[in-house]
C-alpha positions as CSV (number, residue, x, y, z in Angstrom):
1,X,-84.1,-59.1,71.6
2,X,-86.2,-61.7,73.2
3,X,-89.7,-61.3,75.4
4,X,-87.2,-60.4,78.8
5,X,-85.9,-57.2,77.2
6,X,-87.4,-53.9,77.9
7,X,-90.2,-53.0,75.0
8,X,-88.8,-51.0,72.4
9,X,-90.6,-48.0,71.0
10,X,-91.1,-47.3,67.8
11,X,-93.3,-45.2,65.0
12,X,-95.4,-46.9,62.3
13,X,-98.5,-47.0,60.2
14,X,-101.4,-49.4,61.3
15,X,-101.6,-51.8,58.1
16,X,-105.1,-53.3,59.3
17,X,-106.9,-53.4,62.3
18,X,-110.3,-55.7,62.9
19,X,-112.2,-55.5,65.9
20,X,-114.1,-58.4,65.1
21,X,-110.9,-60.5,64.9
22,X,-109.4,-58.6,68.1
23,X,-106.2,-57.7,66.7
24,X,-104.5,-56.3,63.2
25,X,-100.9,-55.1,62.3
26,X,-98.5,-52.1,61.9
27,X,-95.8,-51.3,59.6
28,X,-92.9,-49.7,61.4
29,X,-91.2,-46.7,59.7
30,X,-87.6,-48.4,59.7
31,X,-89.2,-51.4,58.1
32,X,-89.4,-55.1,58.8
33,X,-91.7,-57.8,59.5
34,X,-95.0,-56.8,60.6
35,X,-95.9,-55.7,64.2
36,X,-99.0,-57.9,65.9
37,X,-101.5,-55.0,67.6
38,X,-104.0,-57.0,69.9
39,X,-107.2,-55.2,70.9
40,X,-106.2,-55.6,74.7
41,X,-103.4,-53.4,74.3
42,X,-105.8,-50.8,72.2
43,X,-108.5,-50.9,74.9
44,X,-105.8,-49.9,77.1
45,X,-105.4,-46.6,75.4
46,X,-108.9,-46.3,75.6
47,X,-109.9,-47.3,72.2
48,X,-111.8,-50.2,70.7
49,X,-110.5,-49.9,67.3
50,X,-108.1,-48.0,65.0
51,X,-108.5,-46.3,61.8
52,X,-106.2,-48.5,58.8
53,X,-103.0,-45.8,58.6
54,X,-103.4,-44.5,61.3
55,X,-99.6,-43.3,63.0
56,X,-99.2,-44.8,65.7
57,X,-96.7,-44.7,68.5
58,X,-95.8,-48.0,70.3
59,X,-93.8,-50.3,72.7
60,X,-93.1,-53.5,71.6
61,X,-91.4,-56.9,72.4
62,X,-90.3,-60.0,70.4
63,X,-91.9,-63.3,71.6
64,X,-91.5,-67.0,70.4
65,X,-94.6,-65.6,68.0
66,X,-93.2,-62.6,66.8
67,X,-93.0,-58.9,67.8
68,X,-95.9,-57.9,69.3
69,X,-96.9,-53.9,70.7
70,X,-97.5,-54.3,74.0
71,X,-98.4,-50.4,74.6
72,X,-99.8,-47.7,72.6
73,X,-97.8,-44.3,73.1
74,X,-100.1,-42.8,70.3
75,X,-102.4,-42.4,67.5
76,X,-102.6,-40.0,64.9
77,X,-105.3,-39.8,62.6
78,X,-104.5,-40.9,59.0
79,X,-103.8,-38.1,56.7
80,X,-106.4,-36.9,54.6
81,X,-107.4,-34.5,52.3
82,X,-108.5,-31.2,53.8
83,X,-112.3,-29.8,53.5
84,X,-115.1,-31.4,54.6
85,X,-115.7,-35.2,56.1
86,X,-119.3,-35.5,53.7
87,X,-121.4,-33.4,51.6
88,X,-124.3,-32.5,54.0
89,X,-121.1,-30.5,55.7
90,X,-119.7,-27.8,53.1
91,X,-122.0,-25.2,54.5
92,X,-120.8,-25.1,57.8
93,X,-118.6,-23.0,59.5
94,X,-115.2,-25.6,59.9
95,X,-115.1,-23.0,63.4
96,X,-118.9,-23.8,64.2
97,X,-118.4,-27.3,64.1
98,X,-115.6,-27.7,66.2
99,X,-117.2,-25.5,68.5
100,X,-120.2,-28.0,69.3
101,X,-120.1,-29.8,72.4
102,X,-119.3,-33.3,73.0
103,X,-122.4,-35.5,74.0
104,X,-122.6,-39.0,75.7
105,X,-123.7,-41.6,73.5
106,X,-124.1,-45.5,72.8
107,X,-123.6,-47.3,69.2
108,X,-127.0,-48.6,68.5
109,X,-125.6,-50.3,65.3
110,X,-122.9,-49.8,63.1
111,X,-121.9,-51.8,59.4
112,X,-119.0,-51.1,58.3
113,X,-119.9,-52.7,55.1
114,X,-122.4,-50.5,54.5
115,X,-120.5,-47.6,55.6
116,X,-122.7,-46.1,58.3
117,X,-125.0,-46.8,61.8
118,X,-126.6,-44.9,64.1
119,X,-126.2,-44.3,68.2
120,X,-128.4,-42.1,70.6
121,X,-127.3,-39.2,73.2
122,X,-127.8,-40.4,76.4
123,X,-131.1,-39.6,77.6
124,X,-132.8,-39.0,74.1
125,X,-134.4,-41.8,71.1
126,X,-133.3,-39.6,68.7
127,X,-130.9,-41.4,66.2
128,X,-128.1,-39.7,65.4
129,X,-126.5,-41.1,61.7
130,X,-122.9,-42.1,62.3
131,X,-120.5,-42.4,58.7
132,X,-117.5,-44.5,58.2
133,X,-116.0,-41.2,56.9
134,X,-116.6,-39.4,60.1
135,X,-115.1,-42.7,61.9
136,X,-111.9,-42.7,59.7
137,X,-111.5,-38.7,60.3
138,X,-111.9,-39.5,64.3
139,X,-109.4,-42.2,63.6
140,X,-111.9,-45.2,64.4
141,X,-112.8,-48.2,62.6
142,X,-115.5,-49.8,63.5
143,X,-118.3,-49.6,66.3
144,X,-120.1,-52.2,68.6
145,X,-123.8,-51.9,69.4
146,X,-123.8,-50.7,72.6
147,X,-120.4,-48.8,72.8
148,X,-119.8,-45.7,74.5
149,X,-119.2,-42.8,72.7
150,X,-118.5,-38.9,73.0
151,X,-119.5,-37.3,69.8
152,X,-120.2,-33.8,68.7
153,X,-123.7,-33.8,66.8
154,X,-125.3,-31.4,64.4
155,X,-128.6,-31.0,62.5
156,X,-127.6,-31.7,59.4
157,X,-129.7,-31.9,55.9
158,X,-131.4,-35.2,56.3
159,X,-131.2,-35.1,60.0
160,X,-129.2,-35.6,63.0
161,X,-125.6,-36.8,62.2
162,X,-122.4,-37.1,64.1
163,X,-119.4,-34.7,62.9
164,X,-117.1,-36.5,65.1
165,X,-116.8,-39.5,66.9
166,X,-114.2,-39.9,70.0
167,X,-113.8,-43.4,72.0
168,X,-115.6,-42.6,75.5
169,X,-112.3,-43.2,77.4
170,X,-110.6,-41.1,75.4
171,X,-113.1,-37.9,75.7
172,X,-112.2,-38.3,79.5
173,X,-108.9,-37.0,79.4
């Protein structure tokens, strides 16, 4: 197949993906060399980043450098176990949480390193605490300070903190 062939779809796992780099790899299902994801073709699914395994759908095409996806079909959250994302959340309801409303926010910070950040509801100061659990489980990565957001926020032990986390373009649809 070379890069004047139609793109070929395929299923696969996303092996790594680093938004500070821009790009990160996926493993397709029937095996094979790995599959160059760029974070152009992400953003044009409507997402910055990409949780690592992650199922993803996508079209690709063999270049000079190698097969690269050149569309996301799809993303599926990487499998995990079932119960609650964190601690501060075993007392709820699973129904009462997934019945709070999304709210517009921006990233203030985010360290993955460290695991967590914070970003604010459009409108309010209040900082909301954002894990990397409840990024993985909403099939992110990573934030950027000032990123859009639509996340579902509760009062949780220590405070306000976000129980999901959803790509702004993606909440649109």
């Amino acid at each position: 197949m070379n890069s004047e062939e139609a793109p070929h779809s395929l299923r696969g796992v996303v092996k790594w993906f680093d938004p500070a780099k821009g790009f990160g790899f996926v493993v397709a299902e029937e095996g094979g060399a790995d599959i160059l994801l760029h974070a152009n073709v992400l953003r044009n699914f409507g997402q910055n980043s990409v949780a690592d395994g992650a199922a993803i759908e996508i079209l690709t095409q063999v270049t000079d450098r190698g097969c690269q996806a050149v569309e996301v079909v799809s993303i599926d959250p990487p499998k995990v176990d079932a119960g609650p994302v964190l601690p501060d959340l075993e007392h709820f309801d699973p129904e009462q949480l997934s019945s709070v409303e999304l709210q517009p926010a921006r990233v203030k910070w985010f360290d993955k390193g460290k695991g967590f950040g914070f970003a604010n509801v459009f409108g309010s100061d209040a900082d909301i605490f954002v894990h990397v659990e409840v990024l993985r489980r909403s099939d992110l990565a990573d934030l950027a300070p000032g990123e859009a957001l639509a996340i579902r926020v509760i009062d949780g032990k220590r405070g306000l903190m976000a129980i999901e986390v959803n790509a702004w373009e993606a909440a649109l649809q």
